[in-house]
C-alpha positions as CSV (number, residue, x, y, z in Angstrom):
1,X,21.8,68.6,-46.6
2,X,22.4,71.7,-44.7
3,X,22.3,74.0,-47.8
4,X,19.0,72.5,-48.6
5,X,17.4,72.9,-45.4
6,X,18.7,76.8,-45.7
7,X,17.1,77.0,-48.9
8,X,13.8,76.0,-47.3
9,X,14.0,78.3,-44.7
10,X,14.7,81.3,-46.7
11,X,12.0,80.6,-49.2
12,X,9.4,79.6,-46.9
13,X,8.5,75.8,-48.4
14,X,8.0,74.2,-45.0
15,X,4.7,73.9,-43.9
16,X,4.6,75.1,-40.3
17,X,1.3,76.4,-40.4
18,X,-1.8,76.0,-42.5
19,X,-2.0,79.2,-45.1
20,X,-4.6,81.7,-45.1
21,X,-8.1,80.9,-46.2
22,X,-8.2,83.1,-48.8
23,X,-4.2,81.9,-49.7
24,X,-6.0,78.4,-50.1
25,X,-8.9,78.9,-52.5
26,X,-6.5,80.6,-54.5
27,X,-4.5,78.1,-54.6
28,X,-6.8,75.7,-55.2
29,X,-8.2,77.9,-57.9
30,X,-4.8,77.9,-59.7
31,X,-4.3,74.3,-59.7
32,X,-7.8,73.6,-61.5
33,X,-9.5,72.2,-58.1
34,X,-12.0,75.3,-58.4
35,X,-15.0,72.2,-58.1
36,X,-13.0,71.3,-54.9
37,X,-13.5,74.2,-53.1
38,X,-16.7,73.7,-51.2
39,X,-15.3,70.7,-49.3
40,X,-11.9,71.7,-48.6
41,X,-13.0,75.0,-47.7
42,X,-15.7,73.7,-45.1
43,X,-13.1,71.5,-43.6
44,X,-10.9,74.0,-43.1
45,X,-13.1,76.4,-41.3
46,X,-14.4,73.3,-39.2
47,X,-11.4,72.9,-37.8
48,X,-10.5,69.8,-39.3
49,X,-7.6,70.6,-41.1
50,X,-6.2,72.0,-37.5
51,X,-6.4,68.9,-36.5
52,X,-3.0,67.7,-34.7
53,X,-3.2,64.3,-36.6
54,X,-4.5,65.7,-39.8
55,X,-2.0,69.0,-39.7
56,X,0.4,66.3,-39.3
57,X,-0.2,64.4,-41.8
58,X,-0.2,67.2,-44.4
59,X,3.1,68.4,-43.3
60,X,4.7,64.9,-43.7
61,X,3.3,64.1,-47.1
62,X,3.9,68.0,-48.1
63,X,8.1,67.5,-46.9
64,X,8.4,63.9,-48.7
65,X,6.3,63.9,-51.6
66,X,7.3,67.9,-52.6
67,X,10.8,68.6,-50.9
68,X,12.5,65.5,-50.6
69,X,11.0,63.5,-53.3
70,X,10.1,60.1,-51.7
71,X,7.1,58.0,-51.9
72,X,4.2,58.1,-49.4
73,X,4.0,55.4,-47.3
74,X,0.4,54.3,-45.3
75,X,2.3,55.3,-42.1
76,X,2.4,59.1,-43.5
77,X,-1.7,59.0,-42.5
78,X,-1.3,57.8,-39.0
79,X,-4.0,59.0,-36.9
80,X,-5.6,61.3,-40.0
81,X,-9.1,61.5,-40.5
82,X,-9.1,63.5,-43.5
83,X,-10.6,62.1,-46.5
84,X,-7.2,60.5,-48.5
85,X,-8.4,62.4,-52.0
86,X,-9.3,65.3,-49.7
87,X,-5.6,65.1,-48.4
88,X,-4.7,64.6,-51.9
89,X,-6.3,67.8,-53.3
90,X,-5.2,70.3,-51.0
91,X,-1.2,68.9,-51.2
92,X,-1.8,69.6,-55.0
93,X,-2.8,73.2,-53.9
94,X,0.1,73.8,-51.7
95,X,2.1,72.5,-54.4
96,X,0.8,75.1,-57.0
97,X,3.0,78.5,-55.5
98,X,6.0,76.1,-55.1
99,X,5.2,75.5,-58.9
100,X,5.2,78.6,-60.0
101,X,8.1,80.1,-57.6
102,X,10.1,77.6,-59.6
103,X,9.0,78.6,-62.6
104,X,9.2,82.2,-62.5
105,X,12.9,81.1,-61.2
106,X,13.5,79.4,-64.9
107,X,11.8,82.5,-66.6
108,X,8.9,79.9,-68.1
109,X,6.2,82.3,-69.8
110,X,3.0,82.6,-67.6
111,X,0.9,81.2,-69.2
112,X,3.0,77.7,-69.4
113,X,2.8,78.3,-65.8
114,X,-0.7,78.5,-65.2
115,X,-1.4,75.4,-67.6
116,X,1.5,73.6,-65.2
117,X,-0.8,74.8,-62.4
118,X,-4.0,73.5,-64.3
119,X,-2.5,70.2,-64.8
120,X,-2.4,69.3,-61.4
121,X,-6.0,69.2,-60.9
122,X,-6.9,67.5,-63.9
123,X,-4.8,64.7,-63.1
124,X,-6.7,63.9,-59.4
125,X,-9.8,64.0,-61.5
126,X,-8.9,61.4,-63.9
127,X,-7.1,60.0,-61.5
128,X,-10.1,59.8,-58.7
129,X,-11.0,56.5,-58.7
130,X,-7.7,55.2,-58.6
131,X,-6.2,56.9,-55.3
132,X,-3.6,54.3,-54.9
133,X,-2.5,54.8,-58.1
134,X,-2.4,58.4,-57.5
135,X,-1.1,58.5,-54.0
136,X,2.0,56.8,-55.4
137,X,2.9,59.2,-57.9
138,X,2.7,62.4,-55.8
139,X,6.9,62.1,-55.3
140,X,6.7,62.4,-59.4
141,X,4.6,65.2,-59.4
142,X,6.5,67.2,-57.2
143,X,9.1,67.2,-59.9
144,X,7.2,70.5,-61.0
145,X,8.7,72.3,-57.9
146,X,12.4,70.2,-57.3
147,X,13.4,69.8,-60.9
148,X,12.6,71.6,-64.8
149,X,8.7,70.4,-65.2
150,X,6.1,72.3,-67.7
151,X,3.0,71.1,-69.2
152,X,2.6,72.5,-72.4
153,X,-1.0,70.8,-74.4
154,X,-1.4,67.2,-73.9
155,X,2.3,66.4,-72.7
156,X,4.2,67.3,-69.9
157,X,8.0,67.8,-70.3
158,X,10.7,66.7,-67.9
159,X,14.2,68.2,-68.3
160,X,16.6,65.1,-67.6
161,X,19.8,63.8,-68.2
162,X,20.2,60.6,-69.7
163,X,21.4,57.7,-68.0
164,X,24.8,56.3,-69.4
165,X,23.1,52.6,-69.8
166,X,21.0,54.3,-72.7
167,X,21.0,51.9,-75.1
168,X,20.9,54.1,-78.4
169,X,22.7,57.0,-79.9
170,X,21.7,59.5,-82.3
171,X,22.9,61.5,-84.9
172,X,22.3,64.4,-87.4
173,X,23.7,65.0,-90.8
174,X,24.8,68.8,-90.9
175,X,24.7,69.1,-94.8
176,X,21.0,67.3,-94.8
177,X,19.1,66.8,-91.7
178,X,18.7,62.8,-91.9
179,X,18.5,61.3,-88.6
180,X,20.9,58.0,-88.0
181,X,20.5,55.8,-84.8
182,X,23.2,53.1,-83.3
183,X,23.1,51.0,-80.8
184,X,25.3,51.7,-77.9
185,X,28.3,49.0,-77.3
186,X,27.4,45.8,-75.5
187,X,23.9,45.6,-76.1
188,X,22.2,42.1,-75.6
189,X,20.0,42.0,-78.8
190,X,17.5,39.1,-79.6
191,X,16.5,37.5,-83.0
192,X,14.0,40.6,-83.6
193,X,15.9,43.3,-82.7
194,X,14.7,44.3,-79.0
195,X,16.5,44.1,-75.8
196,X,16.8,40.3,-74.0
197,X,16.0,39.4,-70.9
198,X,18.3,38.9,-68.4
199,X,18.4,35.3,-68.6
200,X,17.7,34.9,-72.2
201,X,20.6,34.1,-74.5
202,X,21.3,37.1,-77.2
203,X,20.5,36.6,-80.8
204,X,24.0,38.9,-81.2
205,X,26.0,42.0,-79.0
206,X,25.8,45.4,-80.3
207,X,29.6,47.0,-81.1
208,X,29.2,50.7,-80.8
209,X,33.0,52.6,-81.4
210,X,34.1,56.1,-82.0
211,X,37.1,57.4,-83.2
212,X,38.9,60.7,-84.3
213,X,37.4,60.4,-87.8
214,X,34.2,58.3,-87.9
215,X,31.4,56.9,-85.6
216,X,30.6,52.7,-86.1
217,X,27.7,50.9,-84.7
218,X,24.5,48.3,-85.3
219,X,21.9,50.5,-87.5
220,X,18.6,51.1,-85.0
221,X,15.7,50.8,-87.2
222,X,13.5,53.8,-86.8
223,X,10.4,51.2,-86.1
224,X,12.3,50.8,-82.9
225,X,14.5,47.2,-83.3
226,X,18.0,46.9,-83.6
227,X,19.3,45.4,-86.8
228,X,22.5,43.4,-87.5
229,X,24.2,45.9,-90.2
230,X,26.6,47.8,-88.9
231,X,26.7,51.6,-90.7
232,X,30.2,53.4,-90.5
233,X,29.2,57.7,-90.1
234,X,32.6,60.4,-90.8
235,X,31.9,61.9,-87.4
236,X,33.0,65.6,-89.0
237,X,29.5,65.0,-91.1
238,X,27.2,64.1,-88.0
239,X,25.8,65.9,-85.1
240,X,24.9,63.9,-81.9
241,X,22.2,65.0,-80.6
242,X,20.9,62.2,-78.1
243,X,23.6,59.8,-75.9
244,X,24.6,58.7,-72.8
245,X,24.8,61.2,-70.2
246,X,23.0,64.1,-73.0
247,X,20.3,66.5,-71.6
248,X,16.8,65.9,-73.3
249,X,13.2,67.0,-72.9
250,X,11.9,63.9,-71.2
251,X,8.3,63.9,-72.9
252,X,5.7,62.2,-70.0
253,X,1.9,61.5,-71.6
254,X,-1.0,62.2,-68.6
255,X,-3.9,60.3,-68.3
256,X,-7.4,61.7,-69.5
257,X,-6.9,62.6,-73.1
258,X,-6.6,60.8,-76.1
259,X,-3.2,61.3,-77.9
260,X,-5.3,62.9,-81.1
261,X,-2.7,63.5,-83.8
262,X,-2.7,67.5,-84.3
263,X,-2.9,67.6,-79.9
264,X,0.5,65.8,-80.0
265,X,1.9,67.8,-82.7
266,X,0.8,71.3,-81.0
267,X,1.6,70.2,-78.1
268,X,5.5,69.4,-79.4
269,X,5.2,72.7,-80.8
270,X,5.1,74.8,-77.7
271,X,7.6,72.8,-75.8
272,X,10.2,73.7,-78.8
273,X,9.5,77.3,-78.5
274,X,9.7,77.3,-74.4
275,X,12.8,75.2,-74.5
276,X,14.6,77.9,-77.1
277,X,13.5,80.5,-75.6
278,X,14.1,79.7,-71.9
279,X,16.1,77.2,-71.8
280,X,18.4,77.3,-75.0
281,X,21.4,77.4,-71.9
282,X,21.1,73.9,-71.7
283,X,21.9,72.6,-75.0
284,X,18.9,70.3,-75.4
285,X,18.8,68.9,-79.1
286,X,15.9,66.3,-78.5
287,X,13.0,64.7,-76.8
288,X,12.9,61.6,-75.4
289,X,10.3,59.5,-73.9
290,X,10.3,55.8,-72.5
291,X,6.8,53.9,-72.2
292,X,4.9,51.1,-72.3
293,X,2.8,53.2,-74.8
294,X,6.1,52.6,-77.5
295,X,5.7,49.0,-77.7
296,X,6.8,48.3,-81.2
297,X,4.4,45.6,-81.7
298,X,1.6,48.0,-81.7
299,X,2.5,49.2,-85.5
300,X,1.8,46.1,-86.4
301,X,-1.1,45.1,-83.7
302,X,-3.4,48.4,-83.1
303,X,-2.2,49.9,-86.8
304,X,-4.8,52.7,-86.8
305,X,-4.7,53.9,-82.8
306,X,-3.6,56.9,-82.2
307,X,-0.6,55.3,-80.0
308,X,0.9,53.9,-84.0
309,X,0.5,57.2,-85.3
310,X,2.3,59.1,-83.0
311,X,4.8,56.1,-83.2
312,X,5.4,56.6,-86.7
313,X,6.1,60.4,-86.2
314,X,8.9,59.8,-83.9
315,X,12.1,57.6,-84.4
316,X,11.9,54.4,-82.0
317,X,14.4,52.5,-80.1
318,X,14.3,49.7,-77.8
319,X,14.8,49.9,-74.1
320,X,15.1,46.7,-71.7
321,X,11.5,46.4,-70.0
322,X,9.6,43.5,-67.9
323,X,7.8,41.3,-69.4
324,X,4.3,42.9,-68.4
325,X,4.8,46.4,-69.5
326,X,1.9,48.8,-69.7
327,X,-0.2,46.6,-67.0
328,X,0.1,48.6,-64.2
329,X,-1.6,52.1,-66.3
330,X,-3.9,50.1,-68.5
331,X,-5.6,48.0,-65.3
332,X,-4.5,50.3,-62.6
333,X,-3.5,47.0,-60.4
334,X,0.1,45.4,-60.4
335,X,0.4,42.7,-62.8
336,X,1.2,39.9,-60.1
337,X,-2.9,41.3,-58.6
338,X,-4.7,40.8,-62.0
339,X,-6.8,38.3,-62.4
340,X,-7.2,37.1,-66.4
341,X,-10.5,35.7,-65.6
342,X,-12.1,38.6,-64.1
343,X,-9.5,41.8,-65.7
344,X,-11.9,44.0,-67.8
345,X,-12.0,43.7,-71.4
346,X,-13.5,46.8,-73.1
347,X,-11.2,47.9,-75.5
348,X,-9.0,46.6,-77.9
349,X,-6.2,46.9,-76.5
350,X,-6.4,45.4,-72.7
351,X,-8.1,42.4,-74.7
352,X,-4.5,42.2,-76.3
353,X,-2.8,42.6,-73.4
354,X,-4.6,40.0,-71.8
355,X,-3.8,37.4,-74.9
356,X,-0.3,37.9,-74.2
357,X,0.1,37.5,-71.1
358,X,-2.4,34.5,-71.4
359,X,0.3,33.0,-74.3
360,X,3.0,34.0,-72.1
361,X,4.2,36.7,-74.6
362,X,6.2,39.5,-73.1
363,X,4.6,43.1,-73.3
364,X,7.1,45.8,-74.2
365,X,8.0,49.0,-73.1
366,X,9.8,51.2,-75.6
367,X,11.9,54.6,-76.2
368,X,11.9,57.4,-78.8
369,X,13.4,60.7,-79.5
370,X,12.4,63.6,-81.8
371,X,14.9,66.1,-82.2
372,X,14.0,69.6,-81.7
373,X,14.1,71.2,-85.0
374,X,11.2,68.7,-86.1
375,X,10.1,65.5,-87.5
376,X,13.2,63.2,-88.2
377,X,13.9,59.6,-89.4
């Protein structure tokens, strides 16, 4: 890691001293915390921040959570007296000019930039009355500074390579634009089409070959199960544009905001032009995204949600998941801490949650791509 420690040094991303005053509140200004700066402000001209124990702890969660990347452990606040959503706010302001250092780096337009920045601050506010929720997430967020991270309308993009277990690829005619999906070889398929369980006994194995002349695989429905015809595609005639080890724009869906039709599609929208324009060097040709929030059953079970109509805009594909998908965001507790008795049941859809895990009946998590160009299936 020598290089990296180099990097640090020249560039100034260690914390060894607290910044400026007037550095801070505009930083905190940038990163939407502007109803934050009262507080953080007063502590820092008390003398708080100072603090050996406090200062501490600021420079250990700044290195792990935003330079290296690693989860913060309760041992990171040893001896700090700081407020944890205090602490929380002002490493989300020191985070904001390593944002946008990184961004002006990638040649990302300003004002994607400043949105990034904005981001960040309304994610603690949502976010407030879960701080362990949020505290466990800050290594993800520092993505925006370590890796290719924008926010662009409701949905933040994640540049990312695809691992080579995905379980789907993708294809585009060249002569008429229609999408085709395949299972990738090997995969352990049960009687409706999504991904078993370890243990569980396939229905049948997905066959996925390519050679010289044509591409052969199990058909992936675009409602996001994997069916037992097999389709035969003259590879001169198709594109790939999503597969193992293929760069896509990793689509990630914040907290706070409903997932209103027109949002997503704007949203979608500006992403495109940012990745052509700034990032056309990397030969992305789709999004992606994998979430609990592509459950397949929800077509069927929340029909009119906003979650199934975004569904049905995008092409679906199974991915192997637990059995209690979706728990964790929708009750902001580990699945193995709810209690059924007690769990809230406002909406619709933690009531069916709740049935199913009551029956026994796994939750899904699911995957989709969209390719770039637009709406394909």
């Amino acid at each position: 890691m020598p290089a990296l420690r180099k990097m640090r040094m020249q560039h100034g991303l260690t914390l060894e001293r607290l910044p400026e005053r007037a550095q801070l509140n505009e930083w905190l200004a940038a990163a939407g915390l502007d109803d934050s700066l009262p507080v953080v402000i007063s502590a820092y001209d008390s003398g708080a921040l100072a603090a050996p124990a406090n200062f501490a702890a600021l420079r250990t969660c700044h290195q792990k959570a935003w330079l290296d990347g690693t989860r913060l452990a309760p041992e990171d606040l040893a001896g700090c007296t700081l407020d944890r959503m205090l602490l929380v706010k002002i490493l989300l302001a020191l985070l904001a000019p390593l944002l946008r250092a990184r961004h002006q780096a990638l040649g990302l337009p300003e004002a994607v930039t400043a949105e990034s920045c904005r981001g960040l601050g309304h994610s603690s506010r949502v976010m407030s009355e879960f701080p362990d929720a949020l505290w466990r997430s800050l290594h993800w967020t520092g993505k925006y500074h370590r890796e290719i991270m924008f926010k662009t309308g409701l949905f933040v993009y994640l540049v990312e390579k695809m691992s080579e277990k995905l379980p789907v690829w993708a294809f585009r005619s060249r002569a008429t634009g229609a999408i085709a999906a395949l299972a990738g070889d090997g995969v352990r398929a049960d009687e409706s089409g999504l991904i078993c369980a370890d243990e569980a006994p396939p229905a049948f194995v997905t066959r996925f070959e390519r050679t010289a002349d044509t591409i052969a695989g199990h058909r992936v429905d675009p409602n996001g199960r994997i069916t037992r015809e097999c389709l035969t595609l003259p590879d001169a005639d198709w594109e790939t544009i999503l597969g193992p080890g293929m760069v896509s724009a990793g689509i990630h869906i914040p907290p706070g905001r409903p997932m209103c039709p027109a949002d997503c599609a704007a949203s979608l929208r500006a992403a495109a032009d940012v990745i052509r324009d700034c990032l056309g060097h990397l030969g992305i040709k789709c999004f992606t995204c994998f979430s609990w929030i592509l459950n397949p059953d929800w077509l069927e079970l929340l029909p009119d949600s906003n979650m199934a109509q975004f569904m049905r805009e995008v092409y679906l594909f199974p991915i192997k998941s637990p059995p209690t998908a979706g728990i964790d965001f929708v009750f902001r507790q580990p699945a193995g801490d709810l209690d059924l008795q007690t769990a809230p049941r406002k909406s619709r859809l933690q009531r069916i949650m709740l049935e199913h895990l009551e029956q026994k009946k796994p939750l899904h998590a699911g995957g989709m791509f969209l390719p770039l160009a637009g709406k394909g299936r």
